[in-house]
Residue frames as qw, qx, qy, qz and C-alpha x, y, z in Angstrom:
[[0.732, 0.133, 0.665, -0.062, 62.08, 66.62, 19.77],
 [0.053, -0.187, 0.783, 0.591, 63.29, 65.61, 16.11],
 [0.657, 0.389, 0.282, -0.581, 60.50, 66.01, 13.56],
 [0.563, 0.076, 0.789, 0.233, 60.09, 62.70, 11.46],
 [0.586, 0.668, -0.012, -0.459, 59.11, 64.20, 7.92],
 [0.524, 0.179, 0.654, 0.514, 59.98, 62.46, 4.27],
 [0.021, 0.486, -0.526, -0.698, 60.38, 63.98, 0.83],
 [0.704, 0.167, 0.646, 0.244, 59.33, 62.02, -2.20],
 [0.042, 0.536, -0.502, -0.678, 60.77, 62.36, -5.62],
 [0.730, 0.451, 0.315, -0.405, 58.54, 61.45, -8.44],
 [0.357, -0.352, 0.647, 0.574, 60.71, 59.40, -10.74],
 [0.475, 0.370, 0.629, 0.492, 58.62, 59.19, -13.81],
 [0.258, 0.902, 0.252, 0.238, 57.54, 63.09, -13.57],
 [0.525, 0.223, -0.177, 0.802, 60.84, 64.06, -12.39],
 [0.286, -0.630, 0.200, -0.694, 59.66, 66.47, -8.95],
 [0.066, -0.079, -0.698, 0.708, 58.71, 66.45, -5.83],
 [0.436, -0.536, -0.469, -0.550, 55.31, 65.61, -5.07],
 [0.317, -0.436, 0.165, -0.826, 53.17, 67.16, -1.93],
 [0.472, 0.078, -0.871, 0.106, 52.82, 64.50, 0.25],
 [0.181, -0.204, 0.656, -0.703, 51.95, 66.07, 3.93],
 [0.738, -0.171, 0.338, -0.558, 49.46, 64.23, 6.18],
 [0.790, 0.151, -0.584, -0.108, 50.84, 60.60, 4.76],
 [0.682, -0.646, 0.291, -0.183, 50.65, 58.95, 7.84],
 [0.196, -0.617, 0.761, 0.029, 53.72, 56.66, 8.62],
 [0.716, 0.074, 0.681, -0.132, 51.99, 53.43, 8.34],
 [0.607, 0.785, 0.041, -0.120, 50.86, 54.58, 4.14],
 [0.005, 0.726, -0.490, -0.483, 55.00, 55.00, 3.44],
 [0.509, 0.017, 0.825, 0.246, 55.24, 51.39, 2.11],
 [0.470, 0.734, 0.466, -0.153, 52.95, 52.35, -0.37],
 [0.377, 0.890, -0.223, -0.127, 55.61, 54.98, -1.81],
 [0.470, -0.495, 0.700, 0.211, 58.52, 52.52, -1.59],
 [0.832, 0.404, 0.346, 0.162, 58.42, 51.27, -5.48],
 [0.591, 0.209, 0.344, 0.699, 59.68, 52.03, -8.64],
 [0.039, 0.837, 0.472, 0.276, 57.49, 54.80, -8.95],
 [0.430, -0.885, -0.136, -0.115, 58.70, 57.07, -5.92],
 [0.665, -0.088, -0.490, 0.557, 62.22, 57.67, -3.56],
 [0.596, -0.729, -0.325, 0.086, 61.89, 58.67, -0.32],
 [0.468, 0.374, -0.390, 0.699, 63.93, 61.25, 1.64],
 [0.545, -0.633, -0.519, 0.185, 64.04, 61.57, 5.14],
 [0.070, -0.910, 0.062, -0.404, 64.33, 65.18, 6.77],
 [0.607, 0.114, -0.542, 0.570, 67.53, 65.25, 8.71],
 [0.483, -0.743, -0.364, 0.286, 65.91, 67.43, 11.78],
 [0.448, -0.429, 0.103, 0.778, 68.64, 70.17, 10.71],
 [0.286, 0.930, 0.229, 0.001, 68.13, 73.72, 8.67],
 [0.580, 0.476, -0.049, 0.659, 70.99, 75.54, 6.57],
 [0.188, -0.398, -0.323, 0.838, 72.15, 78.62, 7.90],
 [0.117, -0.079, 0.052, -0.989, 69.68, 80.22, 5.74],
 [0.542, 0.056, 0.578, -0.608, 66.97, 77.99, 7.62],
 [0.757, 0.128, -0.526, -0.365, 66.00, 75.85, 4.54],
 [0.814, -0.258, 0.391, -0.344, 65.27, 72.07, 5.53],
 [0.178, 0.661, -0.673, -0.280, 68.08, 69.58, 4.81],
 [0.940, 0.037, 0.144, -0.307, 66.98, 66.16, 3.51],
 [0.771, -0.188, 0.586, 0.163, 68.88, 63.09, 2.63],
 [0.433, 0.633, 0.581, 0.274, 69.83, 63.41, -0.84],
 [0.086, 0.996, -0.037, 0.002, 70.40, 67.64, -0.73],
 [0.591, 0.349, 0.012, 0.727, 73.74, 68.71, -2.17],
 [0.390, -0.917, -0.066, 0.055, 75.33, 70.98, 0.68],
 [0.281, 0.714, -0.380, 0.516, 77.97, 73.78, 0.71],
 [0.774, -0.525, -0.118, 0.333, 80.21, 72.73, 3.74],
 [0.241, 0.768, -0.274, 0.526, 83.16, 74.91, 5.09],
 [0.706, -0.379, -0.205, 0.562, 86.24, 74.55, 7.60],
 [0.029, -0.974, 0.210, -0.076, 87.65, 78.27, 8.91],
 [0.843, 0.170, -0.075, 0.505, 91.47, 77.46, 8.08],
 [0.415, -0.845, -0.096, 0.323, 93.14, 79.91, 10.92],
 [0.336, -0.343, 0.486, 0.730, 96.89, 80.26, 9.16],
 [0.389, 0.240, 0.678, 0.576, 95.21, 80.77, 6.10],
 [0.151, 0.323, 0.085, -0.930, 92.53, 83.16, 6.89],
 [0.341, 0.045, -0.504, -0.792, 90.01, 81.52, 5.01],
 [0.745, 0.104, 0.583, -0.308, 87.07, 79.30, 4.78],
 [0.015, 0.296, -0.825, -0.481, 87.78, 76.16, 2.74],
 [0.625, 0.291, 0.002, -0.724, 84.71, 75.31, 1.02],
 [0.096, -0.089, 0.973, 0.192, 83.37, 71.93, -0.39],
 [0.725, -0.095, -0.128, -0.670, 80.00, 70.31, -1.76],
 [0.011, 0.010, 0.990, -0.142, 78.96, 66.93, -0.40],
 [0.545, -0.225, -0.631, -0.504, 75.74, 64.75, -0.34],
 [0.650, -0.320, 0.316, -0.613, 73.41, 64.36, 2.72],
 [0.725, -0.056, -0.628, -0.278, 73.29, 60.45, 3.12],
 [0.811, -0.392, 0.178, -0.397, 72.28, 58.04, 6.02],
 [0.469, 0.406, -0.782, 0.069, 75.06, 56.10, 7.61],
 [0.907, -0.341, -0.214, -0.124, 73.55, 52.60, 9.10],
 [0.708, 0.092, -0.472, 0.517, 76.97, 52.12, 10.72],
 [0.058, -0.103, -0.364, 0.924, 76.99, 55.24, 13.03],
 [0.072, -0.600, -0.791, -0.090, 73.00, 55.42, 12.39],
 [0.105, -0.748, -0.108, 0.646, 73.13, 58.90, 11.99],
 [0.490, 0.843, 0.221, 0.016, 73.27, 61.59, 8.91],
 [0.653, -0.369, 0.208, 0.628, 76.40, 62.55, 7.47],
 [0.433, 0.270, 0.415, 0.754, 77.80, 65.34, 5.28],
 [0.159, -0.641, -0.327, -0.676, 75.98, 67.81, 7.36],
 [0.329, -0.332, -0.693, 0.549, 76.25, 69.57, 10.60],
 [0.016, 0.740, 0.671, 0.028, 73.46, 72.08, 10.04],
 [0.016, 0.897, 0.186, -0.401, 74.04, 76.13, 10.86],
 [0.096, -0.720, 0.256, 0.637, 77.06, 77.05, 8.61],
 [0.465, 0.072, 0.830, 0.297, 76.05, 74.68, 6.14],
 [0.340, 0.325, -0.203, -0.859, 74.26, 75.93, 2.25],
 [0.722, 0.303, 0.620, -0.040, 71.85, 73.51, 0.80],
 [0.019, -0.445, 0.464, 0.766, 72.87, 74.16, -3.28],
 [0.640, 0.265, -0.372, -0.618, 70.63, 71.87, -4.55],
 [0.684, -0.218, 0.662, -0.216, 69.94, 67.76, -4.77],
 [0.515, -0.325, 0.760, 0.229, 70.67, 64.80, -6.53],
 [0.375, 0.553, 0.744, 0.011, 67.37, 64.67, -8.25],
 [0.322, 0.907, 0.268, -0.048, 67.12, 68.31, -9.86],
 [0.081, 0.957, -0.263, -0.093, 70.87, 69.01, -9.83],
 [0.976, 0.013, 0.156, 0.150, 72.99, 66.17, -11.16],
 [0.619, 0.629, -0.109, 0.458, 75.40, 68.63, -12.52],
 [0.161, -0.800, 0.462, -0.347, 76.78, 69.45, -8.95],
 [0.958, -0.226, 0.135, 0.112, 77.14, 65.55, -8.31],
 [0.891, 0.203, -0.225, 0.337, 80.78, 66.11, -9.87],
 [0.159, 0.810, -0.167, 0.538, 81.64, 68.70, -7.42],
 [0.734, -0.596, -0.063, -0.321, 81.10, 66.68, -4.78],
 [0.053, 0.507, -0.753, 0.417, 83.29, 65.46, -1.88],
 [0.768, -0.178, -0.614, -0.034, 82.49, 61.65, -0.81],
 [0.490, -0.639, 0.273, -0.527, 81.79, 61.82, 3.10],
 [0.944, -0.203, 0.205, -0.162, 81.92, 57.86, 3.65]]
C-alpha cells in the first residue's frame, strides 16, 4: 500500500518545516501564501532517500552500442493527464536536490512533459 505523506516548504523562512502527525483534513490550512506542499511519490532513490514532487533527480538510460549510461536531471512533477508522477521511475534514479534549496540545478534540467 502507497504511503500518502506531504512535504512543506516554508516560503518566507526558506526550509522545510516538520510537519508529521498533520492529519489530512488540517492540509487546507497549509495551502496559502505562506507554505507549498509536496506530495511523496511512494518511490525511494537507489540510495533509498524519499522522492517528492518538486526533487531534482539524476535519471539514466544504459545505451548498449555505446556502452554507457546517458545521464540527465529532471523535476519530479504530477501529471493530471496520466494522474500519475513523472520524471521518476524510482531504483536507478539519484535525488540531487529540489527546486526550493537548489535552483541552480533548475538549468540542468530536462523537461519531462
Amino acid at each position: 500500500m502507497k504511503t500518502i505523506k506531504f512535504r512543506a516548504w516554508d516560503k518566507t523562512n526558506k526550509t522545510f518545516i516538520n510537519w508529521n502527525g498533520v492529519r489530512f483534513s488540517e492540509l487546507n490550512s497549509f495551502i496559502n501564501d505562506l507554505y507549498e506542499l509536496q506530495q511523496f511519490t511512494g518511490l525511494t532513490d537507489k540510495n533509498g532517500k524519499e522522492i517528492y514532487e518538486g526533487d531534482i533527480v539524476e535519471c539514466g538510460d544504459w545505451v548498449p552500442d555505446a556502452h554507457c549510461l546517458n545521464t540527465w536531471e529532471t523535476i519530479v512533477k504530477w501529471d493530471i493527464d496520466t494522474a500519475s508522477f513523472v520524471g521518476v521511475d524510482g531504483e536507478e534514479n539519484r535525488v540531487i536536490g529540489n527546486i526550493y534549496e537548489n535552483p541552480n540545478l533548475l538549468e540542468s534540467t530536462r523537461e519531462v512533459l
